[in-house]
PADOTI-722979 format. One line per 5 residues: number of its first residue (from 1); their letters; for each residue y, z, x of N, C-alpha, C. Coordinates in nm, 2 decimals, decimal comma. Layout:
BEGIN
NUM = A = Y:Z:X:Y:Z:X:Y:Z:X | ... $
END
This chain:
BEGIN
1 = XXXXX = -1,45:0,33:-0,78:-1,33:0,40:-0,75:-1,22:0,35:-0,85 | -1,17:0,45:-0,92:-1,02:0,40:-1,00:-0,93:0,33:-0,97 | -0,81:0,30:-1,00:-0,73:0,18:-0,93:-0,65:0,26:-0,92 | -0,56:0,29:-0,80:-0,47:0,35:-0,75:-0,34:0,26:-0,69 | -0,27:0,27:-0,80:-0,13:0,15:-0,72:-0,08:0,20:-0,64 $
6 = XXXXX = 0,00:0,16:-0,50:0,07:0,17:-0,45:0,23:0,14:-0,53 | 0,30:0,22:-0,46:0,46:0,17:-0,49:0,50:0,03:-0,51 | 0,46:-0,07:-0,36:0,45:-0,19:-0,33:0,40:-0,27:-0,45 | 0,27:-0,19:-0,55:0,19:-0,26:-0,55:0,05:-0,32:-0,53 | 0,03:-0,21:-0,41:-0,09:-0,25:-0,37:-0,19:-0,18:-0,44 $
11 = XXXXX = -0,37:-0,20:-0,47:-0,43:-0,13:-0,52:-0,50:-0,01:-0,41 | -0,48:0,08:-0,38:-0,49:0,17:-0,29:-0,68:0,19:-0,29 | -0,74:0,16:-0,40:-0,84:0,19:-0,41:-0,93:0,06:-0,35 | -0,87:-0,07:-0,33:-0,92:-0,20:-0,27:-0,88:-0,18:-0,13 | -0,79:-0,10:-0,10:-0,77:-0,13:0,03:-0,86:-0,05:0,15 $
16 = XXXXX = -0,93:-0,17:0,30:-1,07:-0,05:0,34:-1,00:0,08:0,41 | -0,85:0,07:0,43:-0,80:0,17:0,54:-0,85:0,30:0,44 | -0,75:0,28:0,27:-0,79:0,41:0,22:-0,94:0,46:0,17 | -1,01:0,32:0,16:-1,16:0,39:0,15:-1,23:0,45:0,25 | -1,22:0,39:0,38:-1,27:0,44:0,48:-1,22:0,64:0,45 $
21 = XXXXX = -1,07:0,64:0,51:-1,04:0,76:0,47:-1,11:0,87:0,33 | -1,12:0,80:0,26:-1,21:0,87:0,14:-1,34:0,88:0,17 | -1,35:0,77:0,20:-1,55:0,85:0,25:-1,54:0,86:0,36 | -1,43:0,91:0,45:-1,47:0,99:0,57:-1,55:0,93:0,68 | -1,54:0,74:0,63:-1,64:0,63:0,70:-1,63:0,65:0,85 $
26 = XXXXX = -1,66:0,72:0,99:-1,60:0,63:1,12:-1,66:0,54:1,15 | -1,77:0,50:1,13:-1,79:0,35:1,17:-1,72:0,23:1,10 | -1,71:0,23:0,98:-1,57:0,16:0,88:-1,45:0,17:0,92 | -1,37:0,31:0,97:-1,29:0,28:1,03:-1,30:0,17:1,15 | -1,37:0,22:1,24:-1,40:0,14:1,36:-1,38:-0,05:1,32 $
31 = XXXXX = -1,49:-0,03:1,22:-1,48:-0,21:1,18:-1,34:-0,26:1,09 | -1,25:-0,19:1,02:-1,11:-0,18:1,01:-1,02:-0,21:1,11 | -1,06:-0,13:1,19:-0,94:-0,11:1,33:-0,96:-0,25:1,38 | -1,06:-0,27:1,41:-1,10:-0,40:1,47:-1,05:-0,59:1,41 | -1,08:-0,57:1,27:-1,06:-0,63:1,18:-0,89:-0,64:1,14 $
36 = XXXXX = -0,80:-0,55:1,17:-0,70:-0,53:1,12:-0,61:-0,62:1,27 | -0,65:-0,52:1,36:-0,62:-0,56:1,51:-0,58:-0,72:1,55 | -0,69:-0,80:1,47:-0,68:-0,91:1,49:-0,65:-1,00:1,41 | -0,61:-0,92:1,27:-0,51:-1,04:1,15:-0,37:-1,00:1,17 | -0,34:-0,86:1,25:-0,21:-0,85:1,26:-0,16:-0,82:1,39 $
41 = XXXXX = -0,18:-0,89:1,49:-0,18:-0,90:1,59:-0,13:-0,72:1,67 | -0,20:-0,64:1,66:-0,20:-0,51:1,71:-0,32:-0,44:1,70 | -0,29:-0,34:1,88:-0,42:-0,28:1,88:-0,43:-0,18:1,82 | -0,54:-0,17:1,68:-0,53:-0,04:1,59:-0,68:0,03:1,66 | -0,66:0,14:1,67:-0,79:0,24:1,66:-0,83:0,27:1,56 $
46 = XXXXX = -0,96:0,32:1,60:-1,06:0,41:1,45:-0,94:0,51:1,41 | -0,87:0,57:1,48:-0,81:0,71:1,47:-0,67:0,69:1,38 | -0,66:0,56:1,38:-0,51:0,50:1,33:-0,55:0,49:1,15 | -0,68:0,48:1,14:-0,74:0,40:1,02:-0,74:0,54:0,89 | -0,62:0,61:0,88:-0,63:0,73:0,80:-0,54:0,71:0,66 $
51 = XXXXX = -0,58:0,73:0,53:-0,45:0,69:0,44:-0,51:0,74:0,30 | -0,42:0,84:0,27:-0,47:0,89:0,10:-0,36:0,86:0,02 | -0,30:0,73:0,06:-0,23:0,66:-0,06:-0,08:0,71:-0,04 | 0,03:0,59:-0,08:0,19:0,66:-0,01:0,23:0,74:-0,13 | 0,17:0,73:-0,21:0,21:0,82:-0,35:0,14:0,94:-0,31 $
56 = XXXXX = 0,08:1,00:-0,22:0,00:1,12:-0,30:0,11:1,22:-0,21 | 0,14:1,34:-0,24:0,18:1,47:-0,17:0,12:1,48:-0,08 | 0,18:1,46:0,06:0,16:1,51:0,18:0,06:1,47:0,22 | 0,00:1,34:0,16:-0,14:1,34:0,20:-0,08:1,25:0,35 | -0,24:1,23:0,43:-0,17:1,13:0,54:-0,14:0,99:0,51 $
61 = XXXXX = -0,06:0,87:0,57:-0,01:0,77:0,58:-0,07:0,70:0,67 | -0,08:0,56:0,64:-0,12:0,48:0,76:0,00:0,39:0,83 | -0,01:0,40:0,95:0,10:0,33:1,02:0,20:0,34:0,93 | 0,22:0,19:0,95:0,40:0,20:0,85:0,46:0,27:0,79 | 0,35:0,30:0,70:0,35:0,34:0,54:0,49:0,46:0,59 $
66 = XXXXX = 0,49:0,52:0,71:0,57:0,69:0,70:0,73:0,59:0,71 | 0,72:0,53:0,75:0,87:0,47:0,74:0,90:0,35:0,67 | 0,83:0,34:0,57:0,82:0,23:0,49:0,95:0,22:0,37 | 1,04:0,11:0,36:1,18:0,13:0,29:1,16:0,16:0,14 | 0,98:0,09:0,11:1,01:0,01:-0,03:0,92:0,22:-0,10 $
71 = XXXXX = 0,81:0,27:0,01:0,79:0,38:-0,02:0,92:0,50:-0,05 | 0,99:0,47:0,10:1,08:0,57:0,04:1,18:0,59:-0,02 | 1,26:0,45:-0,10:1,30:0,39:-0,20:1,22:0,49:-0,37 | 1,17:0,39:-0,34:1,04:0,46:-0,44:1,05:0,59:-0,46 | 1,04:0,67:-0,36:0,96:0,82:-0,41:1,11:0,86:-0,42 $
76 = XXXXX = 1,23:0,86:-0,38:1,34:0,92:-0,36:1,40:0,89:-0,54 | 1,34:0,72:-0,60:1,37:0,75:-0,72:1,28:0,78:-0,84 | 1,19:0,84:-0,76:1,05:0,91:-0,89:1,05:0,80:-0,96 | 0,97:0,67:-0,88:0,90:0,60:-0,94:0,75:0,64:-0,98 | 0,64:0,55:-1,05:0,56:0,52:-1,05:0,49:0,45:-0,96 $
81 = XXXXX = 0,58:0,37:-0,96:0,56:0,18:-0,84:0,70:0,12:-0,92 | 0,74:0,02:-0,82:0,85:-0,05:-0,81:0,86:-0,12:-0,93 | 0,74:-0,15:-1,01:0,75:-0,25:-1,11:0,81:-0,21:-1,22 | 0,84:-0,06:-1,22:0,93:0,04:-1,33:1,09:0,06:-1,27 | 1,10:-0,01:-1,17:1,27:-0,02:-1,10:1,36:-0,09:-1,20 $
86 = XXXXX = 1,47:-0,04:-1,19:1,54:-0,16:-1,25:1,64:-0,21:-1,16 | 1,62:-0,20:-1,03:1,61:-0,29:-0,88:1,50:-0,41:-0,86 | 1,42:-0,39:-0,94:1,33:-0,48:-0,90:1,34:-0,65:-0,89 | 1,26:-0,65:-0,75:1,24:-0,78:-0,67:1,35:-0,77:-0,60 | 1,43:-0,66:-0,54:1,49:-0,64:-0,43:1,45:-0,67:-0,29 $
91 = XXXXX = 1,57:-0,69:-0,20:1,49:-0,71:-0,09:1,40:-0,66:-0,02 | 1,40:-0,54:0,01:1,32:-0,37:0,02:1,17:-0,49:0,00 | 1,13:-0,51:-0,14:1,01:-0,46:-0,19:0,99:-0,65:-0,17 | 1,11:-0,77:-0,19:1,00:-0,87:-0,17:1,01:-0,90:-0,01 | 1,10:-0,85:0,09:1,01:-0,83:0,20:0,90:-0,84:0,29 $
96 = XXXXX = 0,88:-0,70:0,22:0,71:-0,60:0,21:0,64:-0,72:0,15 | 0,66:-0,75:0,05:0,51:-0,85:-0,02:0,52:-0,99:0,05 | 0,63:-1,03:0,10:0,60:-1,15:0,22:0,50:-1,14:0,32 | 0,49:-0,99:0,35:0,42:-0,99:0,51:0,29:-0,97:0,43 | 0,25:-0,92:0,31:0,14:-0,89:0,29:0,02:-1,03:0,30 $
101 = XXXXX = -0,06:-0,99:0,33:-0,15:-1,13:0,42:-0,21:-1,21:0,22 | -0,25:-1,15:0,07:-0,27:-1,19:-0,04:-0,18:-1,13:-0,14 | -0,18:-1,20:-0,22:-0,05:-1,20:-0,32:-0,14:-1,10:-0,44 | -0,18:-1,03:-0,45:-0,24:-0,89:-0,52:-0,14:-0,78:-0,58 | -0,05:-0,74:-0,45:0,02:-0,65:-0,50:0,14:-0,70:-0,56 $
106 = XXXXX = 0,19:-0,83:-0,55:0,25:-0,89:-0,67:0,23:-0,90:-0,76 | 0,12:-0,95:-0,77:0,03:-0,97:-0,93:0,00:-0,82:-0,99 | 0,00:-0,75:-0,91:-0,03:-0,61:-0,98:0,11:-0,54:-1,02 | 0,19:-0,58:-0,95:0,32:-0,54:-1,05:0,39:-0,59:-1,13 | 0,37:-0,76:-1,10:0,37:-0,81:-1,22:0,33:-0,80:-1,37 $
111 = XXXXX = 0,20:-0,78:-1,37:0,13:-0,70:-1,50:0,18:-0,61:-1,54 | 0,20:-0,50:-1,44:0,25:-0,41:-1,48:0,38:-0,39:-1,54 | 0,47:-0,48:-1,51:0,63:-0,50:-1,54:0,57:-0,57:-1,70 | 0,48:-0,70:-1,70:0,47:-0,75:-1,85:0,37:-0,68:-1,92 | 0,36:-0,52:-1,91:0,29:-0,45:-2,04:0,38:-0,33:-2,01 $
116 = XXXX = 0,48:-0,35:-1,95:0,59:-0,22:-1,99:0,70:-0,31:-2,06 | 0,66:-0,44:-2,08:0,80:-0,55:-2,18:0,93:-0,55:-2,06 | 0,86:-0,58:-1,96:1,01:-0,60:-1,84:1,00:-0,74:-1,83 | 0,87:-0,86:-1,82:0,89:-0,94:-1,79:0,84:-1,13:-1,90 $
END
């Protein structure tokens, strides 16, 4: 699967909520929900486990993602991902990468900021 950034950062294509959703996995969901449930202390269901990325048109969102500051930041200023802001490392977006459980989607916008000459 190609790499799909998130706004944040994240790689949408590593993450299992949005693979599940792409192959249409329910038993992956199921071991998601499960798995998720108990690193972030909430009860997720299989049915919760849906996401074609916060970037895409109307696709669905997972939990947060529909009220997420740093997404709708982002889309309101036709970013890419945040790493093309010239806000960036606002509070909005380092936040969001505090709570993230690996430092991934930093490092992925970091790169991305030092092969656009931002950093």
């Amino acid at each position: 699967m190609e790499r799909m950034i998130a706004y944040c950062g994240l790689d949408c294509a590593a993450c299992p909520v949005y693979r599940a959703t792409q192959s249409d996995d329910n038993a992956e969901r199921a071991k998601v929900a499960e798995m998720w449930s108990k690193l972030f202390k909430f009860d997720f269901k299989p049915e919760h486990i849906n996401c074609d990325g916060c970037t895409s048109e109307g696709g669905r969102l997972f939990g947060h993602c529909n009220r997420c500051e740093v997404r709708l930041c982002a889309g309101e200023k036709k970013l890419e991902n945040c790493a093309h802001c010239g806000d960036y490392g606002c509070g909005k977006l380092t936040g969001l990468l505090a709570m993230l459980p690996n430092p991934a989607a930093r490092e992925n916008l970091t790169g991305i900021r030092k092969s656009l000459g931002k950093e």
